[in-house]
C-alpha positions in Angstrom: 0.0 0.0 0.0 2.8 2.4 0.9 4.4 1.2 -2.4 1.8 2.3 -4.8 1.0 5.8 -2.1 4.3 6.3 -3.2 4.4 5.9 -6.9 1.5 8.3 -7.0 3.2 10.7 -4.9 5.7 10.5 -7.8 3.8 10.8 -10.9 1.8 13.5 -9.5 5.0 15.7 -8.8 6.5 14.6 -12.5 3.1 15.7 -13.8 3.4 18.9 -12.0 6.6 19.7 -13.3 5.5 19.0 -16.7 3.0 21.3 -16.3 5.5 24.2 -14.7 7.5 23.5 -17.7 4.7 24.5 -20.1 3.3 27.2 -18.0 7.2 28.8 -18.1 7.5 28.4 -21.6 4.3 29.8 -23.2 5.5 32.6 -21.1 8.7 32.8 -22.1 10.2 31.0 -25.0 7.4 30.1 -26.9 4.5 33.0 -26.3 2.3 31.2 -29.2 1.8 28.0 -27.7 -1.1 28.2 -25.1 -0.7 27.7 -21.2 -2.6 24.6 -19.7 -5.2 26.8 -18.3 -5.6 28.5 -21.3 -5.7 25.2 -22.8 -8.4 23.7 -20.9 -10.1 26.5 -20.8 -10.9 26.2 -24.5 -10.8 22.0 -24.5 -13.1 21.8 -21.6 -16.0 21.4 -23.0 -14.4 18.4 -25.2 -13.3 17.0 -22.2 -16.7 17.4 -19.8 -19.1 16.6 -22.6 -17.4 13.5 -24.3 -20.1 12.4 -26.4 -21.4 15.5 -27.9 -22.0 16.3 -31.3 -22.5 19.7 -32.3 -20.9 19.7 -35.8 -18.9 17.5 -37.8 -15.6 18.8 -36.4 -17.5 19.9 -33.1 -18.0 16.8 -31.1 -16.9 15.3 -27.4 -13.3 13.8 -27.0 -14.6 10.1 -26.7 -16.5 10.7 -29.7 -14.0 11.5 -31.9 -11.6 8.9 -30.4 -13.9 6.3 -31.1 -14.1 7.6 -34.8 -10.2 6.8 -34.7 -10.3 3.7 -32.7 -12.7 2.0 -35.0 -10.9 2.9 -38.2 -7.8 1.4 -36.7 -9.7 -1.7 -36.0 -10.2 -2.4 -39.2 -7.7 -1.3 -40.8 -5.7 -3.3 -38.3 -7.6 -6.6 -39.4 -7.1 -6.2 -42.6 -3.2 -5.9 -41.9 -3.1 -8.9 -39.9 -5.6 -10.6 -42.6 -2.6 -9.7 -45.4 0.2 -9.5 -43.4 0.3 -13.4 -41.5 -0.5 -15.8 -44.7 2.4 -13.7 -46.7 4.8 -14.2 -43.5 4.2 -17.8 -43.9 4.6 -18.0 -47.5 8.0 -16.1 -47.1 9.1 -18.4 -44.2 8.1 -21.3 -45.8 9.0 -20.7 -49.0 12.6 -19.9 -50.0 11.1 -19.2 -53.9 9.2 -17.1 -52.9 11.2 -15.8 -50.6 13.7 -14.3 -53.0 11.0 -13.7 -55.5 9.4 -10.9 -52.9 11.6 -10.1 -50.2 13.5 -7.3 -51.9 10.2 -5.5 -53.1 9.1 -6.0 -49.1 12.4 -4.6 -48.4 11.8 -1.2 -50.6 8.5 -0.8 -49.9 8.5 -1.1 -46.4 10.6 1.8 -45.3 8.2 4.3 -47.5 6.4 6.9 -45.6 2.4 6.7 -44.9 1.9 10.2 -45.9 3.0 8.8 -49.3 0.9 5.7 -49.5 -2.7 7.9 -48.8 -2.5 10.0 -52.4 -2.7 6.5 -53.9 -4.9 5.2 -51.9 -7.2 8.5 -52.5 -6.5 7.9 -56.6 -7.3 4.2 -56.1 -10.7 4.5 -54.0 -11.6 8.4 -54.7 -12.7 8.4 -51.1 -11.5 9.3 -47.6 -12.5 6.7 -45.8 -11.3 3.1 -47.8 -7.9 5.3 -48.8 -7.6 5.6 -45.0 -7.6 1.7 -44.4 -6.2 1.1 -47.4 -3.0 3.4 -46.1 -3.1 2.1 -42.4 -3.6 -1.8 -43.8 -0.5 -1.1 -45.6 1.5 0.5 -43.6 0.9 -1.8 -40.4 0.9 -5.1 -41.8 5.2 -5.1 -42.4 6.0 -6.1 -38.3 3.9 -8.5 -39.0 5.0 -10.0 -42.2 8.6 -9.6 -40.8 8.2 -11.4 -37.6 5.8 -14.3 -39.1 8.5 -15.1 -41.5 11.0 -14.6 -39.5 9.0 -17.6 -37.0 8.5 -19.8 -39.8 12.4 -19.6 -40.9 13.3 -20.1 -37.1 11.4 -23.0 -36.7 13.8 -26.0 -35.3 14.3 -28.4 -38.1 13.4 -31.6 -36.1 9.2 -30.3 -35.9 9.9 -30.4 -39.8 11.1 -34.0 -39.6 8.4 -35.2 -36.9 6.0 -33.8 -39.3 7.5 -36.1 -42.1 7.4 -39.0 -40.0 4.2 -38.9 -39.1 3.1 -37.8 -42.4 0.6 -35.0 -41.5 -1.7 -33.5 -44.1 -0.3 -29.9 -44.9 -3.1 -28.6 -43.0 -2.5 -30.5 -39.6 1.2 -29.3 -40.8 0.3 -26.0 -40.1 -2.5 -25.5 -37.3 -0.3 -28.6 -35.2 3.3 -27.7 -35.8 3.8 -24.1 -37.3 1.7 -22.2 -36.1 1.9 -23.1 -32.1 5.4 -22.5 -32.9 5.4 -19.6 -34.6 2.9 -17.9 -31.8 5.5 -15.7 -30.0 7.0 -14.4 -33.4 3.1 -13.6 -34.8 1.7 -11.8 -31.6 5.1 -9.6 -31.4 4.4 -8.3 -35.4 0.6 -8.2 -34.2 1.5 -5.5 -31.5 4.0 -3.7 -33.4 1.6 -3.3 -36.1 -1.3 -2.2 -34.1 0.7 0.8 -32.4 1.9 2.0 -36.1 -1.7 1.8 -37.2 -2.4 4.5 -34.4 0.2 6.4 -35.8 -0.8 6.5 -39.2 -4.5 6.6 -38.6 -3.7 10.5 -37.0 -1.8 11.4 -40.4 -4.5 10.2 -42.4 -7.1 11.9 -40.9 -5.5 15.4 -40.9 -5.1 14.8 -44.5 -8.6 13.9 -45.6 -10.4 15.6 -43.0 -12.6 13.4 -41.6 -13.9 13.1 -38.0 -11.2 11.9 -35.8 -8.5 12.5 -33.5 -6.4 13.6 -36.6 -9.3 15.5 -38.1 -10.0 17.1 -35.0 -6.7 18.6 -34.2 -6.2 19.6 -38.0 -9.4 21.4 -37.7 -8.8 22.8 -34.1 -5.2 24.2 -36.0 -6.9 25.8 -38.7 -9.5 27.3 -37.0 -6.6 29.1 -34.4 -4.1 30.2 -36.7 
């Protein structure tokens, strides 16, 4: 008990010195940026009225985070969807392995902000060029790590499953997939948090109602 009294003893004094920090600089340094009264001053009403909806760009907090969360969702699943059966081709096989890997490679450094004009010219609308861009973009940890489970896969599982001559499908739901688990869930998590991060890009870009929508607007409508 004394433990976690103590802990919040300490977050609440590295919280208050965050906030001393921006008081002193939007009066000093940076006389632009608001101070966090002046901020929640004008965010309160976001904050005490969650689910709101005055306007398109005019709605509670939760609101607009659930906008967000949900396009993440599925853009998410549509990652995984993509991004695990072409892991275990690529682990599996090494033709088409070095058939694909050195597009993978080039592709997957590319920036999101570049993938969403395609996906706008592909779809014409906001909304399936947003999961298109977030699909895309996430799905590479898991791609990587999938393969990279398959490849690490001990060679004896290979020759049990030889042995006891499973079907290709008992092959994979009995031997590589329990074993390639740990690999698949660590590209699953990596994935999800870039899908956050591209899902706030995409929506100051196209607008539309959202965390990123909201704070492009809520720049606009301050400059």
């Amino acid at each position: 008990m004394k433990k976690i009294a103590a802990n919040m003893v300490l977050a609440l004094v590295g919280v208050t010195l965050v906030m001393l920090l921006w008081a002193t600089l939007s009066q000093t340094v940076a006389k632009d940026l608001p101070s966090p009264l002046k901020t929640w001053e004008e965010s309160k009403v976001y904050v005490l009225q969650p689910f709101d909806k005055r306007g398109e760009m005019d709605q509670g907090i939760l609101r607009m985070a659930g906008y967000s969360l949900f396009r993440v969702a599925k853009g998410f699943l549509l990652a995984v969807l993509i991004g695990t059966p072409l892991g275990f081709l690529l682990g599996a096989s090494n033709l088409f392995y070095k058939m694909f890997d050195p597009t993978i490679q080039v592709l997957r450094p590319i920036s999101p902000l570049a993938w969403l004009p395609l996906g706008l010219v592909l779809f014409r609308q906001s909304e399936p060029a947003a999961l298109f861009t977030i699909a895309l973009c996430s799905m590479w940890p898991t791609v990587i790590n999938t393969m990279q489970g398959v490849r690490a896969m001990p060679q004896d599982y290979h020759n049990v499953a030889r042995v006891l001559r499973l079907s290709a499908w008992k092959r994979l739901t009995k031997v590589w997939l329990p074993a390639t688990l740990p690999f698949m869930f660590t590209g699953y998590r990596l994935s999800l948090g870039l899908a956050w991060l591209v899902i706030v890009a995409a929506e100051m870009l196209t607008g539309t109602p959202g965390v990123g929508g909201f704070l492009w607007h809520g720049r606009n409508t301050t400059a």
